[in-house]
Gaussian input, Z-matrix of N, CA and C with variables (Angstrom, degrees):
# hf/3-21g

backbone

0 1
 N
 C     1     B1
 C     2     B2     1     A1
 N     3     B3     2     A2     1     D1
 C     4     B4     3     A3     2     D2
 C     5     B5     4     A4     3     D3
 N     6     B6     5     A5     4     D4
 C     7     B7     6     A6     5     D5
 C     8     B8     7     A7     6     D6
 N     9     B9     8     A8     7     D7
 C    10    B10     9     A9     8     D8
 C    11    B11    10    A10     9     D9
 N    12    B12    11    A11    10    D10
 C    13    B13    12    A12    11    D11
 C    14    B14    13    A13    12    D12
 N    15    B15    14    A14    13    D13
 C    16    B16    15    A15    14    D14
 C    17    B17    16    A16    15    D15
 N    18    B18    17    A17    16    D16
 C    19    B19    18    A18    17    D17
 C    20    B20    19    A19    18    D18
 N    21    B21    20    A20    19    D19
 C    22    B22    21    A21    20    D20
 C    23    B23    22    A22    21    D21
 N    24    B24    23    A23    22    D22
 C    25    B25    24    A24    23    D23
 C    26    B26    25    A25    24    D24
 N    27    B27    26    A26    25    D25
 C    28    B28    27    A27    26    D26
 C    29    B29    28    A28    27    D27
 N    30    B30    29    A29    28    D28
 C    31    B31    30    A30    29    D29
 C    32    B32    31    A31    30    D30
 N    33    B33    32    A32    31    D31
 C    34    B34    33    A33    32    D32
 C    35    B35    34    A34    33    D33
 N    36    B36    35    A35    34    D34
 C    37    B37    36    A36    35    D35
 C    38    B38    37    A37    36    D36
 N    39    B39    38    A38    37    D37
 C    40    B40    39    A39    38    D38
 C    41    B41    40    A40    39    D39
 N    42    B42    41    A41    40    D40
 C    43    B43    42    A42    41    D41
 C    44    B44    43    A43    42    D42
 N    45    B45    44    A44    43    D43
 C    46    B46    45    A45    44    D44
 C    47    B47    46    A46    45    D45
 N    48    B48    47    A47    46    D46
 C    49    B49    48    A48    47    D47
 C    50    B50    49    A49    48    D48
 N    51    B51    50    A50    49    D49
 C    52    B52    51    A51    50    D50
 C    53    B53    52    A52    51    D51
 N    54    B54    53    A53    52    D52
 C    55    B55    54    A54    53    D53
 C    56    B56    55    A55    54    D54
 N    57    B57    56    A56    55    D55
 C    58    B58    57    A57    56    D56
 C    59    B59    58    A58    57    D57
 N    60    B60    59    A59    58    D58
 C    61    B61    60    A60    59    D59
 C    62    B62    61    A61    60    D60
 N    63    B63    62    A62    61    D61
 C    64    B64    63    A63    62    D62
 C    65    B65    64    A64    63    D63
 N    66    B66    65    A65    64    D64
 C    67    B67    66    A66    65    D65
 C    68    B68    67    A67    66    D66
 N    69    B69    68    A68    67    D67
 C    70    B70    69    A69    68    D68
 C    71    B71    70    A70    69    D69
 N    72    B72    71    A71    70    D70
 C    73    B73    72    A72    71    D71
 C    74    B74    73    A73    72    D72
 N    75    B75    74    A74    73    D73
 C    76    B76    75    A75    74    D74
 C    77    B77    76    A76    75    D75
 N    78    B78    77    A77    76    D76
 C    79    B79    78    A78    77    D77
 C    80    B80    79    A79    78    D78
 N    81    B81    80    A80    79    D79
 C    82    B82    81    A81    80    D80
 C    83    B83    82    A82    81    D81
 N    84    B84    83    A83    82    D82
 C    85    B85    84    A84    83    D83
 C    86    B86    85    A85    84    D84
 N    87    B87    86    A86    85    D85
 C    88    B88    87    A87    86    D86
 C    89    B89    88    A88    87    D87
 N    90    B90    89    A89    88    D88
 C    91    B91    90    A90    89    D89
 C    92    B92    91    A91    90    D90
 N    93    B93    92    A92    91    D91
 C    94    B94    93    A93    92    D92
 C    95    B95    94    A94    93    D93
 N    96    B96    95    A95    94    D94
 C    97    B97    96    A96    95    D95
 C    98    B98    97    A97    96    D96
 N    99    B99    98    A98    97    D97
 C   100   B100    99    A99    98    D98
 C   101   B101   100   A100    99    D99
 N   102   B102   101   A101   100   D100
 C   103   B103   102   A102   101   D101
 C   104   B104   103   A103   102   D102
 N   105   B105   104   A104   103   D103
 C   106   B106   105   A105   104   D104
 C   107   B107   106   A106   105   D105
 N   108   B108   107   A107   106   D106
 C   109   B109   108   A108   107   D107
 C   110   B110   109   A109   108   D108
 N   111   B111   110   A110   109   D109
 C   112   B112   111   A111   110   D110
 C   113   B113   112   A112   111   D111
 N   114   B114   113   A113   112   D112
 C   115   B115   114   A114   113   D113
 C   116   B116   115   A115   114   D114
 N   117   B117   116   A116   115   D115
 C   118   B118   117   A117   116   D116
 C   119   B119   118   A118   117   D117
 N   120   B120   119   A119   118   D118
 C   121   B121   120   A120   119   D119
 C   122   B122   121   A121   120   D120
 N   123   B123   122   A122   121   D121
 C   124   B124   123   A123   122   D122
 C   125   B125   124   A124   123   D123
 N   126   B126   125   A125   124   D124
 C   127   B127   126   A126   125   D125
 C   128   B128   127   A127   126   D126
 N   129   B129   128   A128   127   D127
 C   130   B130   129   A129   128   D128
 C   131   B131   130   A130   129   D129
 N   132   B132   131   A131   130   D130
 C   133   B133   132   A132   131   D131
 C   134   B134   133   A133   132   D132
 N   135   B135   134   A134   133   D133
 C   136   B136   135   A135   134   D134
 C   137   B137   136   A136   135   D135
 N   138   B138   137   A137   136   D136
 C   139   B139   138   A138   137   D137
 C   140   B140   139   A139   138   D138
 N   141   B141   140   A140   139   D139
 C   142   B142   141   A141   140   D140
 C   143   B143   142   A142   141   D141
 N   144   B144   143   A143   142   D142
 C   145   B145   144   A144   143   D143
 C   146   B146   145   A145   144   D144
 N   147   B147   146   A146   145   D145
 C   148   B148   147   A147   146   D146
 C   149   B149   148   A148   147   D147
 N   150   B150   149   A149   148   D148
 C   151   B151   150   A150   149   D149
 C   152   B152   151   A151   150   D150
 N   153   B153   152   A152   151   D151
 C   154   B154   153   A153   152   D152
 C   155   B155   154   A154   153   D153
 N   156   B156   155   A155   154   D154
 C   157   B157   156   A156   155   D155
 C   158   B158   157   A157   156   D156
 N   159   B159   158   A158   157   D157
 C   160   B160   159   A159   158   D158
 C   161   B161   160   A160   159   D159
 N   162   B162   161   A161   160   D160
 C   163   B163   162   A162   161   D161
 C   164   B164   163   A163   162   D162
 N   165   B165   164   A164   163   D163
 C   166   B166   165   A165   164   D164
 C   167   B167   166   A166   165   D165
 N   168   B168   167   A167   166   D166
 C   169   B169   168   A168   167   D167
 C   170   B170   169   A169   168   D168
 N   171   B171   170   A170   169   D169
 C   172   B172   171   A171   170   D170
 C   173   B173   172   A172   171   D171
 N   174   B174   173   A173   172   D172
 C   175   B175   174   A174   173   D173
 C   176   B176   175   A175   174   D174
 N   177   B177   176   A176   175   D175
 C   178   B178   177   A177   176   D176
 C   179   B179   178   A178   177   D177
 N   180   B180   179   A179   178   D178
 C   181   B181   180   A180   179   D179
 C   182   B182   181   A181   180   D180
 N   183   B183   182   A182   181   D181
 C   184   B184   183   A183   182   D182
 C   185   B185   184   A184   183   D183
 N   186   B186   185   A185   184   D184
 C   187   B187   186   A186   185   D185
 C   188   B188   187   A187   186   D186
 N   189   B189   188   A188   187   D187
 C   190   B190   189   A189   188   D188
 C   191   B191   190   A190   189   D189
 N   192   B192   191   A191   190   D190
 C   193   B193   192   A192   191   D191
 C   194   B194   193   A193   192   D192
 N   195   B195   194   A194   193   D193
 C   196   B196   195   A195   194   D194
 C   197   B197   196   A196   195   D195
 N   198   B198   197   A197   196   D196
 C   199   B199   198   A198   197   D197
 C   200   B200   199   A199   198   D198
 N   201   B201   200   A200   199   D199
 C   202   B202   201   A201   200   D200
 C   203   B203   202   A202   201   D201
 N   204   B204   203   A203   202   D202
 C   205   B205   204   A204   203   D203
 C   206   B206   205   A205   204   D204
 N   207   B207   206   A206   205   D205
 C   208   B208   207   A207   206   D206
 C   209   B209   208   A208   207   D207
 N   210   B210   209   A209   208   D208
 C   211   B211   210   A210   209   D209
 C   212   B212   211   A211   210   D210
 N   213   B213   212   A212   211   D211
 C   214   B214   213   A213   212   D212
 C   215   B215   214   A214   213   D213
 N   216   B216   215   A215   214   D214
 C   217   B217   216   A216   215   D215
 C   218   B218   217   A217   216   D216
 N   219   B219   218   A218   217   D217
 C   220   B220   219   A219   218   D218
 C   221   B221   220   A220   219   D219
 N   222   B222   221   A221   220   D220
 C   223   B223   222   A222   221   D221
 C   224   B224   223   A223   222   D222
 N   225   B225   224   A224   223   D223
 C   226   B226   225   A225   224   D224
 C   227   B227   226   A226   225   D225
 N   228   B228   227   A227   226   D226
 C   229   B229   228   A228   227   D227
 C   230   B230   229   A229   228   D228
 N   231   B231   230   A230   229   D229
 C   232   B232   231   A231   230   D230
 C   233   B233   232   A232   231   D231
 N   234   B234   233   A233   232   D232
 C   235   B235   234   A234   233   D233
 C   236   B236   235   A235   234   D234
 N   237   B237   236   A236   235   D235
 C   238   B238   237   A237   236   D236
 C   239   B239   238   A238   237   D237
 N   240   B240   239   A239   238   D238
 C   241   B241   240   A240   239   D239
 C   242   B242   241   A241   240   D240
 N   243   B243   242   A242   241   D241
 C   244   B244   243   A243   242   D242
 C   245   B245   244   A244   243   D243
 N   246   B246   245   A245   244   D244
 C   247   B247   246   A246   245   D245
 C   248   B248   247   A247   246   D246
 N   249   B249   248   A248   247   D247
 C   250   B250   249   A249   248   D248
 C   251   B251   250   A250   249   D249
 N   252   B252   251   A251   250   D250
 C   253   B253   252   A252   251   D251
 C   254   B254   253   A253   252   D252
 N   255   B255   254   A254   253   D253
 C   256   B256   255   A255   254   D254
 C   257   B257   256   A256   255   D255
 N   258   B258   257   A257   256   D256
 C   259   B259   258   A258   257   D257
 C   260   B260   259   A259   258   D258
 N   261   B261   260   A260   259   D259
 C   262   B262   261   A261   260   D260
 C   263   B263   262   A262   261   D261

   B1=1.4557
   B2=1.5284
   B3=1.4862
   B4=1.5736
   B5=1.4216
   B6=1.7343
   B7=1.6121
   B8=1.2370
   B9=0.9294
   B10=1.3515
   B11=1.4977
   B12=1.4478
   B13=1.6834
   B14=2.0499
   B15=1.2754
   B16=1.6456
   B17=1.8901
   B18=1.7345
   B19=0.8810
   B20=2.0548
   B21=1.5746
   B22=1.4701
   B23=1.5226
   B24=1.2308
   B25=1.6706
   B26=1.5195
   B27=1.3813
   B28=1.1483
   B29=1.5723
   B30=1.4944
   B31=1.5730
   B32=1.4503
   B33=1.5300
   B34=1.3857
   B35=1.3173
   B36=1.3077
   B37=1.8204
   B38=1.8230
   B39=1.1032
   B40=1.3575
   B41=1.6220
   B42=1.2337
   B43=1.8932
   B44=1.4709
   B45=1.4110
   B46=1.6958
   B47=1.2517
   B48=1.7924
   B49=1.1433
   B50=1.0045
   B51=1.6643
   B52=1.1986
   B53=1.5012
   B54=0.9767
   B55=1.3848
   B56=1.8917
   B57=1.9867
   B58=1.3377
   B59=1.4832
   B60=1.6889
   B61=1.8611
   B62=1.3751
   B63=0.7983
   B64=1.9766
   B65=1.9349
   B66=1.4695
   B67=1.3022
   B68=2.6821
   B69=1.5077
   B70=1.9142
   B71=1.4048
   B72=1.5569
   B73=1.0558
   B74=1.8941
   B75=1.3251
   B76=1.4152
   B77=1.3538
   B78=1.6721
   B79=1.4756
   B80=1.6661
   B81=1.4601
   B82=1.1875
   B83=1.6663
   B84=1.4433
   B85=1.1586
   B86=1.6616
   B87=1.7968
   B88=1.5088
   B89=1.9693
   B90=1.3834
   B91=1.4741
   B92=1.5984
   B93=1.0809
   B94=1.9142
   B95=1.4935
   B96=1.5054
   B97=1.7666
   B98=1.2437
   B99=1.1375
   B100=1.6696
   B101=1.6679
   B102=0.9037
   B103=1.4444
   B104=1.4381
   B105=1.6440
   B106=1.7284
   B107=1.6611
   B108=1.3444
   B109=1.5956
   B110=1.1721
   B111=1.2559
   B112=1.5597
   B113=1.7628
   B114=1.0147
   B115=2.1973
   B116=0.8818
   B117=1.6834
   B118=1.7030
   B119=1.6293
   B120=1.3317
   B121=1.1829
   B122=2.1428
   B123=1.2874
   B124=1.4898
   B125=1.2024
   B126=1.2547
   B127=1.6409
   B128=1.8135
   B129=1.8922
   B130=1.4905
   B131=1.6695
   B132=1.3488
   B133=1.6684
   B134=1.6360
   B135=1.5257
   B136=1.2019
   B137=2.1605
   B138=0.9461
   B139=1.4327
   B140=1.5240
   B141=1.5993
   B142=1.6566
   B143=1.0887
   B144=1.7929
   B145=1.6532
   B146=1.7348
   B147=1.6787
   B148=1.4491
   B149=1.9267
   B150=2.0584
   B151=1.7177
   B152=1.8071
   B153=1.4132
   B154=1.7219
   B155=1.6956
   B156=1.3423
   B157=1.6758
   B158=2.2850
   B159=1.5835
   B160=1.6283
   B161=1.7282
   B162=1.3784
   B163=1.4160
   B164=1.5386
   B165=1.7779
   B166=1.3941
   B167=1.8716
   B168=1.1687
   B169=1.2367
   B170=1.4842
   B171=1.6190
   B172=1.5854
   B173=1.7745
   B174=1.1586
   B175=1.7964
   B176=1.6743
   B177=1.3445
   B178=1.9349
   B179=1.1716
   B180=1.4443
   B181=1.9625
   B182=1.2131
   B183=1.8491
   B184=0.9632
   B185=1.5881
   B186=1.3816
   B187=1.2284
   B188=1.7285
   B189=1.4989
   B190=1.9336
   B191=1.8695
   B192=1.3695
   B193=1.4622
   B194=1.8194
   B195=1.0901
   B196=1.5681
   B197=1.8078
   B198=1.5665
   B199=1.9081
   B200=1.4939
   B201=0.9541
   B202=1.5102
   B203=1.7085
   B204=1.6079
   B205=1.8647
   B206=1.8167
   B207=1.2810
   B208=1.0055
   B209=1.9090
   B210=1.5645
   B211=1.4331
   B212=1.4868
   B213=1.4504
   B214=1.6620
   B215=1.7764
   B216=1.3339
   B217=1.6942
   B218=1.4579
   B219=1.6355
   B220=1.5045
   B221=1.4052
   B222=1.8380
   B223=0.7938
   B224=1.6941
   B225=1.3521
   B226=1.5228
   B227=1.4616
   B228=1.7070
   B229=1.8895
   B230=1.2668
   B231=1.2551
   B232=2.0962
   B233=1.8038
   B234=0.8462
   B235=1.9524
   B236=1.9951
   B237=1.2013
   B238=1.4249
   B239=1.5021
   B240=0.9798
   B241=1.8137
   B242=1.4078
   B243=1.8066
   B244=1.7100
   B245=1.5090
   B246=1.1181
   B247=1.6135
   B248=1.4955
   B249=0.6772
   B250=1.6137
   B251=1.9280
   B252=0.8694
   B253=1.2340
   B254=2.0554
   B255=1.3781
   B256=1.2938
   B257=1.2203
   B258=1.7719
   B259=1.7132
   B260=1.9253
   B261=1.4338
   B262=1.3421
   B263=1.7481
   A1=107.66
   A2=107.89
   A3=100.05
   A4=107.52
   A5=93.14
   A6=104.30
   A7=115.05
   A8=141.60
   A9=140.92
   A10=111.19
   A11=114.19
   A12=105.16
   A13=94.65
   A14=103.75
   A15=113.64
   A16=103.78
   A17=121.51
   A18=133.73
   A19=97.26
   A20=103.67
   A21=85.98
   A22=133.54
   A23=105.98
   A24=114.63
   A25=113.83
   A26=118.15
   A27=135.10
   A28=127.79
   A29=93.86
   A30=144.26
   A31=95.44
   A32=117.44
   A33=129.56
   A34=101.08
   A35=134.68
   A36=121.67
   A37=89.13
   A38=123.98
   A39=108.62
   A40=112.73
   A41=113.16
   A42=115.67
   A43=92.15
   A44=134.77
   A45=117.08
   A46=103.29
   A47=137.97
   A48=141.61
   A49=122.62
   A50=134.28
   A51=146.00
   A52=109.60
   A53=133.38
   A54=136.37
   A55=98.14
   A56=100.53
   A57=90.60
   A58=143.69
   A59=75.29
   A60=87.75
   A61=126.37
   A62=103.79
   A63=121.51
   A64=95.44
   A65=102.58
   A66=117.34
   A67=80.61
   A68=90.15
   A69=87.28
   A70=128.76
   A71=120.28
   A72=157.65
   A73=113.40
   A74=89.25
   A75=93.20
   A76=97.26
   A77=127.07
   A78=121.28
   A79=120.47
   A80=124.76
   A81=113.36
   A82=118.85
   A83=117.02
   A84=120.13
   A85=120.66
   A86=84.79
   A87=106.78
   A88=103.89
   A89=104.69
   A90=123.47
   A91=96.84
   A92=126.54
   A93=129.71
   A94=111.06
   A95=118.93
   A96=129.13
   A97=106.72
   A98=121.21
   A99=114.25
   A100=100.66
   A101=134.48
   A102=127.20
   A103=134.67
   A104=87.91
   A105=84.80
   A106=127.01
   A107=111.57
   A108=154.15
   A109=95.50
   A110=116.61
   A111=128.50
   A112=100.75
   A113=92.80
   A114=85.61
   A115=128.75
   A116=103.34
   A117=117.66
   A118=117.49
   A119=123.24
   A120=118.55
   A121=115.49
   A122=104.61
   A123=118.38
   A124=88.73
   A125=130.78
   A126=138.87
   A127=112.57
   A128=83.57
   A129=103.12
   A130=111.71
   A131=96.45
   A132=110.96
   A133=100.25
   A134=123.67
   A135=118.70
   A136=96.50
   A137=105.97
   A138=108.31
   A139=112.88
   A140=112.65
   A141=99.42
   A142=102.81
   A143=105.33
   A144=85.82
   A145=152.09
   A146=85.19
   A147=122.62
   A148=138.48
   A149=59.87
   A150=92.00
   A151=102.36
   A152=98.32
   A153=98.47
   A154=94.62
   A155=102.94
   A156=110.10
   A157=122.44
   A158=71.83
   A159=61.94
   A160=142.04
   A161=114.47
   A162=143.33
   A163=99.03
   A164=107.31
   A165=114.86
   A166=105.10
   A167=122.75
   A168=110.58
   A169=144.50
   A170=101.55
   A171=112.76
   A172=90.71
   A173=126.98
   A174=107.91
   A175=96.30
   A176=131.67
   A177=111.82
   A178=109.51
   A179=101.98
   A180=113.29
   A181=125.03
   A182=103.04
   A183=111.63
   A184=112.01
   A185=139.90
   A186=108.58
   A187=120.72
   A188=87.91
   A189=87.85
   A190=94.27
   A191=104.77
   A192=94.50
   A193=95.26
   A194=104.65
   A195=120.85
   A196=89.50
   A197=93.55
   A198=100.07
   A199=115.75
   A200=129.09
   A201=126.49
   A202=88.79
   A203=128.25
   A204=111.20
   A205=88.11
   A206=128.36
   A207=95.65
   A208=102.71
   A209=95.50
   A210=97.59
   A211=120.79
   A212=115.94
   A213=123.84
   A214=101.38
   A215=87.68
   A216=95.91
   A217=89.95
   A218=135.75
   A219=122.93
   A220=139.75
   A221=112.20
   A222=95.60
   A223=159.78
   A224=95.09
   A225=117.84
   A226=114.98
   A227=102.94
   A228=121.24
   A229=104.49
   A230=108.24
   A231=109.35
   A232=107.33
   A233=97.58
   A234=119.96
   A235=91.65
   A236=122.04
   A237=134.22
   A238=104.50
   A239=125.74
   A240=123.10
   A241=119.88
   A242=114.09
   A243=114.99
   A244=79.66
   A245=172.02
   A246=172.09
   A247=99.80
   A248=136.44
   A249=132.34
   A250=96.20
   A251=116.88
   A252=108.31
   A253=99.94
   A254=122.76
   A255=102.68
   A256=132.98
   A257=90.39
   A258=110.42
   A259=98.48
   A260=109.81
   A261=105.45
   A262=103.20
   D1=133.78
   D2=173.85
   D3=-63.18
   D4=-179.88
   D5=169.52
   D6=-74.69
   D7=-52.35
   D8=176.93
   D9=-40.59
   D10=-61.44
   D11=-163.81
   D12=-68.57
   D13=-39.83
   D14=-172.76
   D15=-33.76
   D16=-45.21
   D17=-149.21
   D18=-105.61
   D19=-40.74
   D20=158.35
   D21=-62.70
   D22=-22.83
   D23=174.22
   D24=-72.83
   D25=-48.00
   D26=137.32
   D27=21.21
   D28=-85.23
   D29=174.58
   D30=-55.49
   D31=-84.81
   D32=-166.94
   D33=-52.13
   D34=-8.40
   D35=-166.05
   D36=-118.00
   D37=-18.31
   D38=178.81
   D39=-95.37
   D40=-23.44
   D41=179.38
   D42=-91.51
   D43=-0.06
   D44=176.37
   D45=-123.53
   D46=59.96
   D47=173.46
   D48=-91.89
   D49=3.77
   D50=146.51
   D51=116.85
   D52=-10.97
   D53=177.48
   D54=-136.03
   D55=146.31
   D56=176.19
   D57=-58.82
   D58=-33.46
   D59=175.16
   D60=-72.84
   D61=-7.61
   D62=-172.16
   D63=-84.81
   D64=-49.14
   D65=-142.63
   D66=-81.09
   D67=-43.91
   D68=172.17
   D69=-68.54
   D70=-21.17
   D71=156.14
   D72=-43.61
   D73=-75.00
   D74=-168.24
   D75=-86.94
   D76=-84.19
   D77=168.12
   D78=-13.36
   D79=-58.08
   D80=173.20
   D81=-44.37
   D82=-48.28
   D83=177.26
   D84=-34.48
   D85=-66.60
   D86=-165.67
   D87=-46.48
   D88=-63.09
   D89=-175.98
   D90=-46.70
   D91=-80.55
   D92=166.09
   D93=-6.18
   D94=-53.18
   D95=-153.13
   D96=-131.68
   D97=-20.41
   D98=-166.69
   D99=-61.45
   D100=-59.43
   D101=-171.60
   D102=-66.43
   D103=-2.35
   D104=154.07
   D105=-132.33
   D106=36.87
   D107=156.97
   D108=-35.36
   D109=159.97
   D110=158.71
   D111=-147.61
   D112=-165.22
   D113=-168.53
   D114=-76.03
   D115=-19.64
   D116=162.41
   D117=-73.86
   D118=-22.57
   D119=-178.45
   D120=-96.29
   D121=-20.31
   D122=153.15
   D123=-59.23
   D124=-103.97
   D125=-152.64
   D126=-6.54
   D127=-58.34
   D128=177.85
   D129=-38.43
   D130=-62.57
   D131=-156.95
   D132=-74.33
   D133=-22.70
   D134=-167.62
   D135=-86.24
   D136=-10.72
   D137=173.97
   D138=-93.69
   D139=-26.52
   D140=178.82
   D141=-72.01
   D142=-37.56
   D143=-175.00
   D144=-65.79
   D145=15.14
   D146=176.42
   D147=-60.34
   D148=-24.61
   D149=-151.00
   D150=-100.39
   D151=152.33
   D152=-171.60
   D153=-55.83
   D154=134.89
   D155=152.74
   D156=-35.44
   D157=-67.78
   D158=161.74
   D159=-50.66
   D160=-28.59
   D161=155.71
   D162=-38.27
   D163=-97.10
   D164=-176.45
   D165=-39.14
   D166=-77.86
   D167=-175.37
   D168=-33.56
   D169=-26.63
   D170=172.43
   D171=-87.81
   D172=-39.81
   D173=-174.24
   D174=-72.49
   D175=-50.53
   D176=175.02
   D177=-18.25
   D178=-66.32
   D179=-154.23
   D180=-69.15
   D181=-21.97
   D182=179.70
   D183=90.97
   D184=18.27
   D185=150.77
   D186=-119.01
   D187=41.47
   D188=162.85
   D189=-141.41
   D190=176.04
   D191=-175.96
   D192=-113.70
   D193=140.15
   D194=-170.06
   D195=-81.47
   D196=126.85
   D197=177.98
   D198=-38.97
   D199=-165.32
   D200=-163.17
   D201=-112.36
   D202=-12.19
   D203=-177.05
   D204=-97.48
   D205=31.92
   D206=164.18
   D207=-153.44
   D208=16.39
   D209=165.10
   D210=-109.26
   D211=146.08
   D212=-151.95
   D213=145.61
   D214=176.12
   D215=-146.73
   D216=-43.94
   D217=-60.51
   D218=-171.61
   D219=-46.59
   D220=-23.94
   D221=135.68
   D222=-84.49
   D223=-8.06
   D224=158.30
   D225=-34.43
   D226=-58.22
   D227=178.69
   D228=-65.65
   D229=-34.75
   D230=-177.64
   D231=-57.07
   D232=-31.13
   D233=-147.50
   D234=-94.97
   D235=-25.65
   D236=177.53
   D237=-65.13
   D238=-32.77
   D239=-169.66
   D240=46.32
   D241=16.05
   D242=-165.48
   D243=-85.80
   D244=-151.69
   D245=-154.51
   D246=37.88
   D247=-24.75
   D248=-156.74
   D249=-71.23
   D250=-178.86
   D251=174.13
   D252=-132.73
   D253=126.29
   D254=156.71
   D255=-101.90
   D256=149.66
   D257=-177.01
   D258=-42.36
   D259=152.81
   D260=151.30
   D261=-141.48

């Protein structure tokens, strides 16, 4: 699969995670960073998105510790919450 469609699929699997916050959470991320990725950092994101929502969301916030194949600088950026968008 090229990069392009690889990263629209990408997109569509992280803003449709079934709950909103999951979907501002993760989607915010992706939209924030995706475009300056390289194949190791897709790889990354195409494996969290593997992972129960609830999973990723307790390692963001910080009160579970994200396994060791998916901690490193991205999750560092995951764990930032500046992507999020606020309600006004």
């Amino acid at each position: 699969m090229d990069r392009a469609t690889e990263l629209k699929r990408l997109r569509f699997r992280a803003w449709h995670r079934g709950t909103k916050e999951a979907d501002l959470l993760i989607g915010g991320f992706f939209d924030r960073h995706a475009a300056g990725w390289g194949d190791a950092e897709i790889a990354w994101f195409a494996a969290l998105l593997e992972e129960d929502d609830v999973d990723v969301m307790a390692w963001a916030i910080g009160t579970q510790v994200a396994p060791a194949r998916f901690q490193g600088p991205l999750m560092e950026g995951l764990m930032t919450l500046d992507y999020i968008p606020v309600a006004k």
